[in-house]
C-alpha positions in Angstrom: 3.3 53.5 42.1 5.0 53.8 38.7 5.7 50.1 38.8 2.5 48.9 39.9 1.0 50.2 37.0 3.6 49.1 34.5 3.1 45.5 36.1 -1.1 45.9 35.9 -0.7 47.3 32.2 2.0 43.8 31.6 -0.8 41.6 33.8 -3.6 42.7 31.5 -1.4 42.1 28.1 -0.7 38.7 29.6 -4.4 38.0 30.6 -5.8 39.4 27.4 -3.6 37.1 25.5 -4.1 34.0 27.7 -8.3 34.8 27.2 -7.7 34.6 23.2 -5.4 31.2 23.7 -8.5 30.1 26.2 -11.2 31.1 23.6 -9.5 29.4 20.3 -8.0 26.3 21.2 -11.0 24.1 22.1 -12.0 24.9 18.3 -8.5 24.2 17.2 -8.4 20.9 19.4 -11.9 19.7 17.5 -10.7 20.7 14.1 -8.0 18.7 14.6 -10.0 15.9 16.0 -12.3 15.5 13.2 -9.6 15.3 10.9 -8.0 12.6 12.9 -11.4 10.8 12.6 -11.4 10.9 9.0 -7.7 9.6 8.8 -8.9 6.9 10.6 -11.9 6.1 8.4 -9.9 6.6 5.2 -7.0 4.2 7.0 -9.7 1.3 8.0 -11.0 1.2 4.3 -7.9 1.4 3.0 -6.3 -1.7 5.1 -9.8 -3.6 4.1 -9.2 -3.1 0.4 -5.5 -4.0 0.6 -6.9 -7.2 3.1 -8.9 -8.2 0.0 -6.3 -7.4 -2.7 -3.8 -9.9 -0.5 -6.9 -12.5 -0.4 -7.5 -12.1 -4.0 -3.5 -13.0 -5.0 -3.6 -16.2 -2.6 -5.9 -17.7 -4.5 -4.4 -16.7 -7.8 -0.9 -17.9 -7.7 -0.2 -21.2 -8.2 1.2 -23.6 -5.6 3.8 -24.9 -8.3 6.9 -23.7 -6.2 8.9 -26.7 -8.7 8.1 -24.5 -11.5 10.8 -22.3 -12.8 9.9 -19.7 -14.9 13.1 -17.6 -16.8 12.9 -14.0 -15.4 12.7 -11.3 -18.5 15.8 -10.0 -17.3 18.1 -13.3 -17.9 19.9 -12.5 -21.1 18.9 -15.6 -23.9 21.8 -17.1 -25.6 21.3 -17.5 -29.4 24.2 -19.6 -31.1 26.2 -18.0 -34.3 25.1 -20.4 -36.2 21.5 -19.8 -35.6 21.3 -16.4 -36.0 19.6 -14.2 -38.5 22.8 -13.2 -39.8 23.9 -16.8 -41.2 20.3 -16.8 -43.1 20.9 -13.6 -44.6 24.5 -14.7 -46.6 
């Protein structure tokens, strides 16, 4: 008999747990949910602003791909003779 009631008093811990898990979880599923939703709202007007951004540099760049313009990072030779240290002797 001992062990019957050890296994009824481990049957009811079990079942008294498993009711809590039963009783949260669809408010933790729907928590989650609604966030999810949001991301998703915040995601769709995020890829519509970035969609116009993209739009808005088409029609700004020009379409002179002959054009070369120096990058400010090329170093800019300056001849001794020009420089400001000739003028200052």
């Amino acid at each position: 008999m001992e062990i019957f009631g050890g296994f009824m008093v481990m049957m009811s811990i079990i079942g008294l747990f498993l009711a809590v898990i039963w009783l949260i979880m669809p408010f933790v599923v729907f928590a989650i949910k609604g966030k999810q939703d949001r991301t998703l709202e915040v995601l769709e007007g995020i890829e519509k602003r970035l969609a116009a951004l993209e739009a808005g540099l088409r029609c700004n760049t020009p379409h002179d791909a002959d054009r070369e313009t120096p990058s400010p990072a090329s170093p800019v030779f300056v001849p001794e003779s020009e420089s400001h240290v000739d003028s200052v002797r």
